[in-house]
N, C-alpha and C positions, 0 to 999 in steps of 0.2 A: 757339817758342810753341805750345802745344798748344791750339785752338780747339773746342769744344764746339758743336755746333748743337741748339737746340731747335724745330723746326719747329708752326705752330700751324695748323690745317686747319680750315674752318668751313661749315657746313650750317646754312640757314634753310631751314624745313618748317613747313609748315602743319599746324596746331593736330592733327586723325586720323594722319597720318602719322607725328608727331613722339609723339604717345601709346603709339600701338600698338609704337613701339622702348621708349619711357620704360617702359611695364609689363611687356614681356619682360624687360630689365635691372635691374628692380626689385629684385630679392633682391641684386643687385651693391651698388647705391648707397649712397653715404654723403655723405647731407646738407651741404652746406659754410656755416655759423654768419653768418647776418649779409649772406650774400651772395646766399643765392636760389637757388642753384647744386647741383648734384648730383655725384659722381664717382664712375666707376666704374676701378676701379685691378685689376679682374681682369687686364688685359694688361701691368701693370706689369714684371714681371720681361722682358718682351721689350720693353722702353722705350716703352710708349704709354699714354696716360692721357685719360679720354674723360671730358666735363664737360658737361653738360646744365643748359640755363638755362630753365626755363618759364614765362618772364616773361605779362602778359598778352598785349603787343604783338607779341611776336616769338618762334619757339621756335626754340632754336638750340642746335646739338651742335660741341661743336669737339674735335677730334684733335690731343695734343701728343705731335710723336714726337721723341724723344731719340736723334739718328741716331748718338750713340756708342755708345747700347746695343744699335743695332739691326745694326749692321753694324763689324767691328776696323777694318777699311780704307778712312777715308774716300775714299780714291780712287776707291772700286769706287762710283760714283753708280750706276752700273745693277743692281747688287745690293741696293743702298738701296732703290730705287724698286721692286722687283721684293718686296721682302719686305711695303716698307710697305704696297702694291697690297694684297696677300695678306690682309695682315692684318684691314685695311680690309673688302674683300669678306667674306673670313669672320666677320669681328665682327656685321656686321648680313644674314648670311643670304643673300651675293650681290643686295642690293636697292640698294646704294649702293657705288661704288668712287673709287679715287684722285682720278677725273675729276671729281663729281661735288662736291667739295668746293673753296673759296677759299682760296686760301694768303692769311691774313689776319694774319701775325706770324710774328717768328723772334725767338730770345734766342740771343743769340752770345755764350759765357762763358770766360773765361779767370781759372784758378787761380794765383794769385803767390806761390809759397815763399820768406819771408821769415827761415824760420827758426825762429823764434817768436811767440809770444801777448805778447810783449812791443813785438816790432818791428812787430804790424800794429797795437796800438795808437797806437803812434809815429806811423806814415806816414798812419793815419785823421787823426789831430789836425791834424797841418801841414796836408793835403789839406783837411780840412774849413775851413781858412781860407781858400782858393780861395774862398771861398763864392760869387758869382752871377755866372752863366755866361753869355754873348751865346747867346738863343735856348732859354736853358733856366731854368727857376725852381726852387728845390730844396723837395722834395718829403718826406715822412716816411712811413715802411710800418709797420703793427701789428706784423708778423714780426722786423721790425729793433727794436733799441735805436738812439738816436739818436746816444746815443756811439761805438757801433760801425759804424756806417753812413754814406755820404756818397752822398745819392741826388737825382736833377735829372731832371727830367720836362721834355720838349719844348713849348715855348707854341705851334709849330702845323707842325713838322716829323714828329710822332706818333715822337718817339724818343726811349726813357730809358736814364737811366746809372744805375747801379748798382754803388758798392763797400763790401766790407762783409766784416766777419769772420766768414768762415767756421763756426770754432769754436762762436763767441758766437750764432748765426743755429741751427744744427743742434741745438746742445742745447739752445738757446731752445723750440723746439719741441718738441723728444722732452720735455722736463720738462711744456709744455701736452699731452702725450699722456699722461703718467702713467706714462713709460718708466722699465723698473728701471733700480740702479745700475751694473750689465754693461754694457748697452746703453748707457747715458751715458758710461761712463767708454772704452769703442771708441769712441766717435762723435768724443769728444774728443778720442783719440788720433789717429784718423785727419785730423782737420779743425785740430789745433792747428797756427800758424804761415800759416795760410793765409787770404791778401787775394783775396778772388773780385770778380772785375768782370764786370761784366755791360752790354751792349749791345740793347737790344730795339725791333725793328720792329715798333711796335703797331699798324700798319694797310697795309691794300692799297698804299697811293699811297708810301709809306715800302719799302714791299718793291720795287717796282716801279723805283726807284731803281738797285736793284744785280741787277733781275731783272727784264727785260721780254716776256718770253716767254709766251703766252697761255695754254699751259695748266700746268695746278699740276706733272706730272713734271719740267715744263725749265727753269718756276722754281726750283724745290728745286732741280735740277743746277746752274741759272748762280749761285745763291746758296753750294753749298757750294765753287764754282771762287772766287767773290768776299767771300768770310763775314771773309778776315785785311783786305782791305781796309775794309769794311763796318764791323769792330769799330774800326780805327785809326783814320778818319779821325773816330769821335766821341769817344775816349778822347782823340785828340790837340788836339781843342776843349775840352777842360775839362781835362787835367792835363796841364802845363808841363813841357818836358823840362827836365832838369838836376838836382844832385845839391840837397839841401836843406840849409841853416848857419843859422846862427844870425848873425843882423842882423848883427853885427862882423866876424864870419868873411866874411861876405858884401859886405860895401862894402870891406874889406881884397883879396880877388878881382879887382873891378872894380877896384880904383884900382892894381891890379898889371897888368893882363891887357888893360886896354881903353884903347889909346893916343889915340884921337879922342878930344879933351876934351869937345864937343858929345855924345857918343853917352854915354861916358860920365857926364856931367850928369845928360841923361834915364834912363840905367837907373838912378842912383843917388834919380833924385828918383822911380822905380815904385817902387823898393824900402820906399821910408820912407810912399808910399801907399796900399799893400794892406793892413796893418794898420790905418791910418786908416781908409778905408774898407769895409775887412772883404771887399771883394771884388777880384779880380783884375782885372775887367770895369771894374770902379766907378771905382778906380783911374787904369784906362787910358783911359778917358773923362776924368778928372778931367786928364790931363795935357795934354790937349788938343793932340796933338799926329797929325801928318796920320800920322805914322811909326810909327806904334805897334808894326807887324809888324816893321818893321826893328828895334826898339828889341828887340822877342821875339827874332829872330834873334840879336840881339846876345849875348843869356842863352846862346842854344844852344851859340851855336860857342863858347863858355869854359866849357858845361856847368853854366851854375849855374844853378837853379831863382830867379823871383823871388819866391817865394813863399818867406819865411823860418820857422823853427821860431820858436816863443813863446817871451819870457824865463821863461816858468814851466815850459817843461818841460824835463827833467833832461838829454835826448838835446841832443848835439851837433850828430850827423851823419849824415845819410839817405843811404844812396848814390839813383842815379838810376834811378827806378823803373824807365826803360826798360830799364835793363841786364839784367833778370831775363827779359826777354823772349829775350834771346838765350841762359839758361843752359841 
């Protein structure tokens, strides 16, 4: 599994302080529509991307560094920290460094090669019947289509999930930018066949979990030593291991494979609940039963997802999304 870190750095400054950078950067900025927001993407090609909010209340600059484009070898943390420093200092004049900023969010991202723009539409569909997660509510982004996307926002853990085609997401945008047909028809080639998930610690108390360390260089280092567990333990709260069938195929499984007639009862009677109640959550509630984990465990160890494929759609057979993780 190839893991991606996007670290998110944050500065509140008072209103002179925060002016006097905002009008030197001035000829940088580009406006962000709707948001309030500014960006300055001059340091982009060394992965860092600098966002200026001048709200009334609060003026605030945050630094998002893409530590795959800033360093090949995530192992080398000290080389990370030594560039990003760098950068930092020299962006605003030696007036402000590493130190001086909150590590206030990370996006932990991992790319899934399926193959095709066929098969991330597949495994979107089934996934999106997962629908409501314990401790998350699903969510809709402007940037996403809805079909293409299956996205859950934390009700007070400050942690979102995010999966979403690739493809459909990147040319989404290059066509809002007015991008030629060159540039679209690379973007697609490069992004076809690809399920991006995405993992994001939107606040202090959310980072602080997998990084407790008090200043922002040994955050970033204890976060990229912990970023594959960070990413798994909330991908594995919302998507079910096991391979994906279709209803028939699937109680056929069970009633071959699951010798406890009690155990198998209950996974037989989640199965035929999650379309009824359209969530996986909802469901397991509905079955009321104290064993609910045991009843998941049960799915695992025979590998079956209990989240089945719709009679409407044409696919049979989803392997198990985990397995791509090992390829």
């Amino acid at each position: 599994m190839v893991l991606n870190q996007t670290f998110e750095l944050s500065l509140i400054l008072d209103t002179d302080p925060f002016q006097r950078i905002f009008t030197t950067k001035a000829s940088y900025l580009k406006e962000v529509e709707l948001d309030g927001e500014y960006i300055d993407p001059s340091l982009a090609e060394k992965g860092i991307t600098v966002v200026y909010r001048a709200s009334k209340y609060k003026k605030r600059i945050r630094v998002l560094a893409n530590a795959g484009m800033i360093v090949n070898d995530y192992s080398n943390t000290d080389k990370l920290i030594r560039k990003l420093d760098k950068c930092v200092s020299e962006y605003f004049n030696h007036r402000y460094t590493l130190d001086d900023f909150t590590l206030s969010g990370v996006t932990l991202t991992v790319d899934i090669d399926v193959d095709s723009r066929e098969k991330v539409s597949d495994y979107l569909k089934v996934l999106q019947r997962i629908g409501k997660v314990k401790g998350f509510s699903p969510v809709d982004y402007d940037c996403f289509d809805s079909k293409a996307s299956f996205c859950l926002s934390g009700n007070s853990n400050d942690i979102d999930f995010l999966l979403y085609d690739l493809e459909a997401a990147t040319v989404g945008q290059l066509r809002n930018a007015d991008a030629g047909r060159k540039q679209l028809q690379s973007a697609s080639m490069q992004t076809k066949g690809i399920l991006r998930a995405e993992v994001r610690l939107t606040k202090p108390k959310a980072v602080r979990e997998y990084a407790d360390a008090t200043d922002v260089a040994s955050q970033i280092v204890e976060l990229m030593k912990n970023s594959a567990d960070a990413f798994m333990e909330t991908f594995a709260r919302v998507v079910p291991f096991g391979d994906f069938h279709k209803m028939t195929a699937a109680v056929e499984i069970i009633r071959s494979e699951v010798k406890d007639s009690i155990m198998r009862r209950r996974m037989l009677r989640l199965l035929t609940l999650i379309p009824e109640k359209k969530s996986l959550h909802l469901a397991q509630k509905a079955m009321n039963c104290r064993d609910a984990e045991k009843v998941m465990m049960a799915f695992t160890k025979i590998n079956l997802s209990p989240v089945t494929i719709s009679k409407r759609h044409e696919v049979k057979h989803l392997e198990n999304l985990y397995s791509y993780f090992l390829k």
